[in-house]
N, C-alpha and C positions, 0 to 999 in steps of 0.2 A: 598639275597643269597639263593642258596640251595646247599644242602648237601642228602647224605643218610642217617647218622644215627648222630643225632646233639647229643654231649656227654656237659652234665652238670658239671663242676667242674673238673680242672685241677691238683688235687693230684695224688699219683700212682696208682689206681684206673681207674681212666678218660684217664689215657696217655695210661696204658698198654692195654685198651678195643682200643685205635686209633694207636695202633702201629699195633697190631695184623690183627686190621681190615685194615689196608694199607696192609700191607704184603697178604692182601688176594683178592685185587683190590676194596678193598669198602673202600668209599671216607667218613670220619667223620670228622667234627672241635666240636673244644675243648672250652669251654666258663669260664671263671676260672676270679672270682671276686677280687683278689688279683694279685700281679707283681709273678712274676719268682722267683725274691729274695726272697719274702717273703713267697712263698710255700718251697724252699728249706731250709730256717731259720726255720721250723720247727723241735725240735729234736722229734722224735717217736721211737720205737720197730724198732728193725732189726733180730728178730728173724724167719726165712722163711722155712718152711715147704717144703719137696720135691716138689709138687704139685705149689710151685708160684714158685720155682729155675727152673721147666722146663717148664712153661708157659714165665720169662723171656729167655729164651734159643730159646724159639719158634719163639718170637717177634725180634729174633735178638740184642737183648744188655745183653746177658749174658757172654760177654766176660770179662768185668772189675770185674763182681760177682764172677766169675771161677777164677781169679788172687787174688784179695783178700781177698775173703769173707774167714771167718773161720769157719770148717768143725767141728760140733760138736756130737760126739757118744754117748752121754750121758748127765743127768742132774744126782744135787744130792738133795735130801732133806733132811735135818737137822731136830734135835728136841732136846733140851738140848745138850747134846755132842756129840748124835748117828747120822751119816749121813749113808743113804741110798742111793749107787750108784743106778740110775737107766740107765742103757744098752741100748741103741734105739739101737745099732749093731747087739746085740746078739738078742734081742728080735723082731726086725722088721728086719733087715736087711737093716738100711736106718738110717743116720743121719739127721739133719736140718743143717743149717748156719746160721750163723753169718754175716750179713750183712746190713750196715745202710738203715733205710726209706732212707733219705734225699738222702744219695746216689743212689740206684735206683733212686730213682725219677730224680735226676741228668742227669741218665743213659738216660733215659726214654723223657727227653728233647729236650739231646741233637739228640737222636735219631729221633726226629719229626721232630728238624730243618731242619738235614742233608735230608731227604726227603721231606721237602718242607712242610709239613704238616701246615693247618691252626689252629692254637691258639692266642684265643680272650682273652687279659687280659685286666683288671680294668674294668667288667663289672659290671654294677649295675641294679637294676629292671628286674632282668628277671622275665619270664611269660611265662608259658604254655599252649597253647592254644589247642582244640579241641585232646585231649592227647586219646578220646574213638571214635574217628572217623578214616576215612581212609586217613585224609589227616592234620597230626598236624602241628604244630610249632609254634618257640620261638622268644619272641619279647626280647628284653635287650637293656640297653643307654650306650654309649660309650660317651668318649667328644665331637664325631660328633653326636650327636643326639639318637633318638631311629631308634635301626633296627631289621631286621626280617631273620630267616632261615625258611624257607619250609623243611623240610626234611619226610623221611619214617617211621623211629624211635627216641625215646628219650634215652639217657639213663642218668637215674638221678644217678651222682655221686657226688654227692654235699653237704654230709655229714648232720649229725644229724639237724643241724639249715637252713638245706638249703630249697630252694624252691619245691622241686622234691616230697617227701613224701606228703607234704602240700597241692599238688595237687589233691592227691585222696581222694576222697570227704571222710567225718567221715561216712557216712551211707554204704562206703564200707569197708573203713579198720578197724581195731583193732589193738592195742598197746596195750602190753605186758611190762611191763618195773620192775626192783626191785633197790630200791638205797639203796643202804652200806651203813654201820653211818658209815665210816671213809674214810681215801684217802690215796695218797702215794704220799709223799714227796724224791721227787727224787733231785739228783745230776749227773754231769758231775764231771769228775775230769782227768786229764792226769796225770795219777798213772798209774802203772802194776796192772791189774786183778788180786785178791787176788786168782784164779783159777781158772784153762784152762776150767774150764764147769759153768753153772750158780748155784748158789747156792740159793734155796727157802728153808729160815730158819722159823719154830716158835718155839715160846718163848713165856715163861709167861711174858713177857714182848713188846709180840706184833711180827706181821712176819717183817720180811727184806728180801731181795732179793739182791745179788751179780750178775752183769753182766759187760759185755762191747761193745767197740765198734772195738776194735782193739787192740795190743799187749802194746801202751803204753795209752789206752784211756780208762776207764772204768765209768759203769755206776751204781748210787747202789741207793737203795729204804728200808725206814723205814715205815711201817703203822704210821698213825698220825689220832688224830681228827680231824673232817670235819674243825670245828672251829679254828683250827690251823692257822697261816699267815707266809708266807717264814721267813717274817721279825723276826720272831720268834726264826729262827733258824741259831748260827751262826754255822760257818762250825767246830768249835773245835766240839761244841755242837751236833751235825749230827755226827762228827765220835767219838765220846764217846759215841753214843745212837746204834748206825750200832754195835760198837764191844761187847756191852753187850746182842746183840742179838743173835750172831753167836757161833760156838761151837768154844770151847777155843782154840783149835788147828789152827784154820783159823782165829781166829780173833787176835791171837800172831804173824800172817802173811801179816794181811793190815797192806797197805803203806798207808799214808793219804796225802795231800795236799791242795792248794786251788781247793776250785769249779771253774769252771768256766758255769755254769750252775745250777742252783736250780728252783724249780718250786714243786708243790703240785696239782697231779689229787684226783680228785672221783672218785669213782666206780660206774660203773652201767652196770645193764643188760638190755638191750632191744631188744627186737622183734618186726616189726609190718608186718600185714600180710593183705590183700597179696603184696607183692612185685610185681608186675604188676599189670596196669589198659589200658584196651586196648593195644596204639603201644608206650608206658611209664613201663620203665623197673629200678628199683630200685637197686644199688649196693653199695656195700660195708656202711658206717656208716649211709648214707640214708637209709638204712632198717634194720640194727640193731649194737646195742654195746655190748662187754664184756668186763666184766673189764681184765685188762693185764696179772694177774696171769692163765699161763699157754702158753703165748702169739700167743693168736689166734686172736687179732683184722686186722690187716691188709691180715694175712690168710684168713680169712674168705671172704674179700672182693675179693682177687683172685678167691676163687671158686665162686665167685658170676659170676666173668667177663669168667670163663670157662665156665659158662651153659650160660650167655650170647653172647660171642665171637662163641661158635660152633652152638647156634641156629640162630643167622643172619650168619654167612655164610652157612649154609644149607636152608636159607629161601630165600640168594641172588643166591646160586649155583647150587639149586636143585630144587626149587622149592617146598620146605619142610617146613609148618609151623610148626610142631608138637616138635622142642626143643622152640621156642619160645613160644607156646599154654603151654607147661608143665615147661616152665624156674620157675614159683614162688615155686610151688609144690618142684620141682628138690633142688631149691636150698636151701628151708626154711628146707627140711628133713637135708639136712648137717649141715647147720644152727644152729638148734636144737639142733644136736649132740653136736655140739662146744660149746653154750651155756653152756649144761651139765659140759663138764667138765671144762670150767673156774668156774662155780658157786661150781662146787665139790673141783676144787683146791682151791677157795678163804675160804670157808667153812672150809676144813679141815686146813689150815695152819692159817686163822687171828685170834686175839680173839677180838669176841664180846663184847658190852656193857652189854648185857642180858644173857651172860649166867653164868650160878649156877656151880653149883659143878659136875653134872652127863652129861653134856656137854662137862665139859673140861678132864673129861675123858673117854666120847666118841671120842672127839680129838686126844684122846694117845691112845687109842686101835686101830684108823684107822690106825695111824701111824706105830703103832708097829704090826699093820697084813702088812701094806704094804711093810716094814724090811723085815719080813719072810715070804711072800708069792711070789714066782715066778710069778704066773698068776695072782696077782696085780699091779703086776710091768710091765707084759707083755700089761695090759690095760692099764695103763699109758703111756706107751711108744709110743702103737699104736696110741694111742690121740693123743700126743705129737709132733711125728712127720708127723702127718696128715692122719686124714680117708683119703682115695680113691674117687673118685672126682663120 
């Protein structure tokens, strides 16, 4: 086979780099190791920054996002009983939504189908070949055997364990990485949102985090040790630990019920750099993680496929190499930034194993400048609802 730009990994990531690049007459398939089912049985973040809400709008499936996604002005942070509205209206001029991964990705499917688009599932053994020459491609096995795409470009979307990063040799890249001693122990629950905005609470007793998915579905998260096991935790248990977390006003307000979801992430930060190596181009969790507090992981991976997506079609339309010569640069400076401030929200809201006394009230003093200061709130918000691409 060949293709123009052979896309590694079939999450939202991979789909929304071959939707965009269809809409723009360049020809990509999709190679994705797992079924259909089993990418959309993913539950992740649906938190989406302006910056991916108009990037799906571009690709054409932002019509189910615009019907139900929920439109949110604001977040609030918590700290013993004091919650601090923070304004992304007043302060940016711009909210985020609410809107599930799973569903995009849905979106993002079914929109490949309806135009015909090529996607390879249950591949296994992929390999990248001559990824620093002018003429690469991917070999992968199917139940029919082993096969090959010729194409122009790579682009690795194929996440932290995938094959894509692996490729560039260690004597060029560099990994950056920092791991949390703890994780978040999260649930699904079909309860009503304890609150139309998300609440990032701490507590001498650890942060939690209040969100959802929709008006009867909600999503909530306690800090846990790493050492922890779901098994650990029954759901009585999860909602007596959730409401000694929250300020007493909102937590007189959860509804509780059964899970129908539980599971427990780690945290971690990762960068590796550079994200390109010759016509091999790195995006989203393939080239770095944050952890969720502040929820920039899947953001992150959109502006990756925006300095991707507008340098191959100015490299296909123009004859322009110069966004793809400068895509690692471009997109590791935003990168960066994001990094910062999930590590500054995780930082300011978890508590540590290590820290002493002059720690946890540096904790309370950020907190309580961030209460009374305007132009702390206005950097938070900018963050929040996404630097500018």
């Amino acid at each position: 086979m060949r293709t123009q730009v052979a896309i590694i990994g079939g999450g939202p990531s991979g789909l929304l780099l071959g939707q965009l690049l269809h809409l723009k007459g360049i020809d990509a398939i999709v190679l994705e190791r797992k079924t259909r089912d089993y990418v959309l049985g993913r539950i992740r973040a649906g938190i989406l920054e302006v910056g991916f809400v108009n990037l799906m709008r571009e690709a054409g499936v932002g019509k189910r996002m615009d019907a139900e996604g929920l439109i949110h002005d604001g977040t609030v942070i918590a700290y013993d009983n004091t919650q601090i509205n923070i304004d992304f209206t007043k302060h940016t001029g711009t909210p985020v939504m609410v809107y599930g991964q799973t569903e995009l990705t849905r979106d993002l499917y079914d929109a490949r189908e309806t135009v015909g688009a090529k996607t390879v599932f249950n591949v296994e053994g992929v390999e990248i070949h001559g990824a620093d020459t002018d003429a690469p491609y991917v070999t992968y096995h199917t139940k029919d055997g082993e096969q090959r795409i010729d194409c122009d470009y790579i682009a690795g979307c194929d996440g932290f364990h995938g094959v894509s990063r692996q490729t560039i040799p260690d004597s060029v890249r560099r990994d950056y990485e920092k791991i949390y001693p703890f994780g978040w122990l999260g649930v699904m629950s079909q309860t009503p949102p304890v609150h139309d905005e998300l609440i990032y609470s701490s507590s001498e007793r650890g942060f939690a985090l209040c969100s959802m998915r929709h008006a009867n579905l909600s999503r909530y998260y306690v800090q846990v040790p790493l050492e922890d096991k779901v098994e650990q935790w029954s759901d009585a248990a999860f909602w007596d630990e959730l409401k000694r977390r929250l300020p007493e006003s909102t937590a007189e307000q959860l509804i509780t019920g059964d899970t129908i979801e539980k599971s427990i992430a780690p945290l971690r930060s990762f960068v590796t750099e550079p994200i390109r190596w010759g016509r091999l181009f790195l995006c989203g969790d393939a080239a770095h993680i944050v952890p969720p507090t502040g929820a920039k992981g899947l953001n992150t991976a959109a502006s990756d496929i925006h300095y991707l997506y507008n340098g191959l079609v100015a490299a296909y339309h123009d004859n322009e190499d110069e966004g793809l010569a400068e895509y690692s640069g471009r997109a590791l400076s935003r990168i960066w930034k994001a990094e910062r401030f999930s590590w500054s929200m995780t930082n300011m809201l978890h508590r540590f194993p290590d820290q002493n006394g002059f720690d946890l009230r540096m904790q309370q003093a950020e907190l309580e400048f961030l209460g009374s200061n305007d132009a702390a709130q206005k950097v938070l918000a900018e963050n929040y609802v996404g630097l500018p691409y």
